[in-house]
C-alpha positions, 0 to 999 in steps of 0.5 A: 500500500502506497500513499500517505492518505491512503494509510491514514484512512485505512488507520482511522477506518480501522478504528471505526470498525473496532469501535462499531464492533465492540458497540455492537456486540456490547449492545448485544449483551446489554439487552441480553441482560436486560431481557434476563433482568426482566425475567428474573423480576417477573419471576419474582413479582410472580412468586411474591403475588403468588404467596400474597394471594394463597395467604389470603385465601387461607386467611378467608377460609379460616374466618369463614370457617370460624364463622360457620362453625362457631356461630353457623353462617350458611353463607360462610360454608360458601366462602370456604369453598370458594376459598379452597378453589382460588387456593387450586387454581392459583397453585395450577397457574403457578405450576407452570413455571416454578423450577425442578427444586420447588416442584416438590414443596408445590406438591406438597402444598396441594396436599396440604390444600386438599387435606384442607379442602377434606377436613371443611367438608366434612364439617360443613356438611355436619350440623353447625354448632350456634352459640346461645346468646343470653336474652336480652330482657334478662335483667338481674332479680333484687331479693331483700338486701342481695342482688341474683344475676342469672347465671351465663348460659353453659355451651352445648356439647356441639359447641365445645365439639367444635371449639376442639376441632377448630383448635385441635384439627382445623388450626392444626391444617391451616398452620400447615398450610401458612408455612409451606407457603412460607417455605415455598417463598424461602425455595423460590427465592432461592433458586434465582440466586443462580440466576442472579449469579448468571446476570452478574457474570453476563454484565461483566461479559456486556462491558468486556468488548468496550474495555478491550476496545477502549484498550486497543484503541488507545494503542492504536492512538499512541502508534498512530501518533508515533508513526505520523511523529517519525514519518510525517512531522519530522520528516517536514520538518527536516525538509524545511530547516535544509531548505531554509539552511540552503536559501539562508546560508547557501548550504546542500540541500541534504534531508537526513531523515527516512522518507516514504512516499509523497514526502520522498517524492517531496524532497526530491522535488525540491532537490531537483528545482535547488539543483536547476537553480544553481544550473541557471545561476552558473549559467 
């Protein structure tokens, strides 16, 4: 290759082909990252409102088990059920998506929901027990100098039936299933740690194509102007001061420097109109 400008744009695009490389690819990795990102945040929104709702549903179902068991609510049986059906539904829709390491605690929690669903029903087809409320005309009976209050009304045999099984069979059910959905939020979060860990390494890798080409870059600038400091500022230079040295003080015209191309072609020009100068002074 010959040519001073030539060599200048082929240095200069040389750069613009890096930097446009290194761009691209960074870019590449960034909306890799970015797409993994967005993924690991879903995921995570997807769990967190996954947990939130099966709480609630547990919550529903407990006070309206309570309110069907303890005071006999006939519109409280229906939200046991309803409750049981979201709490189905809303593990089928998370199944989908949930890793191999939690599919086991997801398990798991159907059977604690149908252990749950099993235990309600058949309370609920049995006969409620209602709790007996004092008369609210009862008013307490003076006799002589002493004051008799009716005594408060005993509960029923149905009544401490229930009391027990709430306490002892359905709150045992029902704090089974709260923790396993605690223990399935401690599970999930933990699997995306891998992943977190990926989407550390993958923006070190989107970063990686501009530090090395920021690093190639500046070599190639520190060459670039070494090779236009030795072969085109000093070369001009030395042309000039033997040219100034000949028309000053009548000396050779005599560049010591390396010269190539146009800058050679320069100096020989030179050299030869000095020479024909000198031809037509002697003449």
């Amino acid at each position: 290759m010959k040519g001073i400008s030539k060599r200048v744009t082929v240095g200069f695009m040389s750069i613009v082909a890096l930097l446009f490389v290194s761009g691209m690819i960074s870019l590449f990795e960034l909306r890799t990252l970015s797409n993994d990102t967005e993924s690991i945040l879903a995921a995570s929104r997807s769990d967190m409102s996954y947990a939130k709702d099966m709480l609630r549903y547990a919550h529903d179902h407990n006070h309206a088990m309570m309110r069907r068991t303890l005071f006999g609510e006939e519109a409280a049986a229906k939200e046991c059920r309803q409750a049981v059906d979201a709490m189905e539904v809303a593990t089928a829709a998370v199944r989908r998506d949930i890793p191999r390491g939690v599919e086991e605690c997801l398990d798991t929690l159907s059977l604690y929901i149908a252990e749950l669903r099993a235990l309600s029903e058949e309370r609920l087809n049995s006969k409620p027990a209602f709790v007996k409320r004092a008369h609210p005309n009862l008013l307490p009976t003076l006799e002589s100098d002493s004051v008799q209050v009716d005594a408060a009304p005993q509960p029923s045999a149905e009544q401490l039936s229930a009391s027990i099984w709430y306490e002892q069979d359905y709150e045992v059910a029902y704090r089974r299933l709260t923790d396993q959905v605690e223990r399935y939020m401690t599970l999930s979060h933990g699997s995306l740690a891998p992943r977190a860990e990926q989407l550390n390494k993958n923006a070190y890798r989107s970063i990686t194509p501009v530090f090395i080409s920021l690093l190639v870059m500046i070599a190639i600038v520190l060459m670039l102007y070494f090779f236009v400091l030795v072969y085109g500022v000093r070369p001009i230079v030395r042309i000039n001061r033997s040219l100034s040295d000949y028309l000053a003080f009548k000396l050779p015209f005599k560049v010591k420097a390396e010269l190539i191309d146009e800058l050679r072609e320069l100096s020989d020009n030179i050299e030869n109109l000095v020479n024909i100068s000198k031809t037509n002074k002697n003449e």
